[in-house]
C-alpha positions as CSV (number, residue, x, y, z in Angstrom):
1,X,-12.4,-16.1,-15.2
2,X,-10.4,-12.6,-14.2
3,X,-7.3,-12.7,-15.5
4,X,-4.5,-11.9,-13.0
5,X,-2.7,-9.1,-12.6
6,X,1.5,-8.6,-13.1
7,X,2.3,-7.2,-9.8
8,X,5.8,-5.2,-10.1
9,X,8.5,-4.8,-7.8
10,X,9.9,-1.2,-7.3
11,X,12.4,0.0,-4.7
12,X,11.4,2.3,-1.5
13,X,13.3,3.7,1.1
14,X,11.6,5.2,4.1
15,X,12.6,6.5,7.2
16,X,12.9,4.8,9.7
17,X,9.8,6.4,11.6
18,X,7.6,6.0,8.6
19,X,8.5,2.2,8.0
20,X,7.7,2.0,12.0
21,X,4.1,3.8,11.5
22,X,3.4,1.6,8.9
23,X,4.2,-1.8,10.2
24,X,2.2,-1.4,13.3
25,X,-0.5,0.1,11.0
26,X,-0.4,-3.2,9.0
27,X,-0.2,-5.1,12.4
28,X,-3.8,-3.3,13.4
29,X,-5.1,-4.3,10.0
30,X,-3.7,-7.8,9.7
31,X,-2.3,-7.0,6.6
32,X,1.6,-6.8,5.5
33,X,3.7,-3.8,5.0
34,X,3.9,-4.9,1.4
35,X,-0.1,-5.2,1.6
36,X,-1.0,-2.2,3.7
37,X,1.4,0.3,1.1
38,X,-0.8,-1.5,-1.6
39,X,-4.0,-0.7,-0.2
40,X,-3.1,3.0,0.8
41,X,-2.0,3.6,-2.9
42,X,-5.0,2.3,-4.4
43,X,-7.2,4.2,-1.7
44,X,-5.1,7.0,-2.8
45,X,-5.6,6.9,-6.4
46,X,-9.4,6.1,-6.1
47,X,-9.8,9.2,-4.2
48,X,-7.9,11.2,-6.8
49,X,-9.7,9.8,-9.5
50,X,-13.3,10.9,-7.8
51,X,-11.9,14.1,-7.3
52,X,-11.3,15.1,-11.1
């Protein structure tokens, strides 16, 4: 069985424009805005790591 990741909580402040562009973003995916920040990161850092 996978073992399950600790998640952890950090702090963010965004404007308010970004925080708007991101919710409806989550909206069109069906996701949170908790989720869809997740998912961005990790799309970021997988694309960083292919670049290196």
């Amino acid at each position: 069985m996978a073992e399950k990741q600790e998640k952890k909580q950090i702090p963010l402040r965004l404007s308010a424009k970004l925080y708007n562009e991101l919710a409806a973003w989550a909206e069109d995916d069906f996701r949170s805005l908790n989720g869809q920040i997740e998912f961005l990161l990790t799309e970021c850092v997988k694309k960083r790591k292919r670049g290196k």
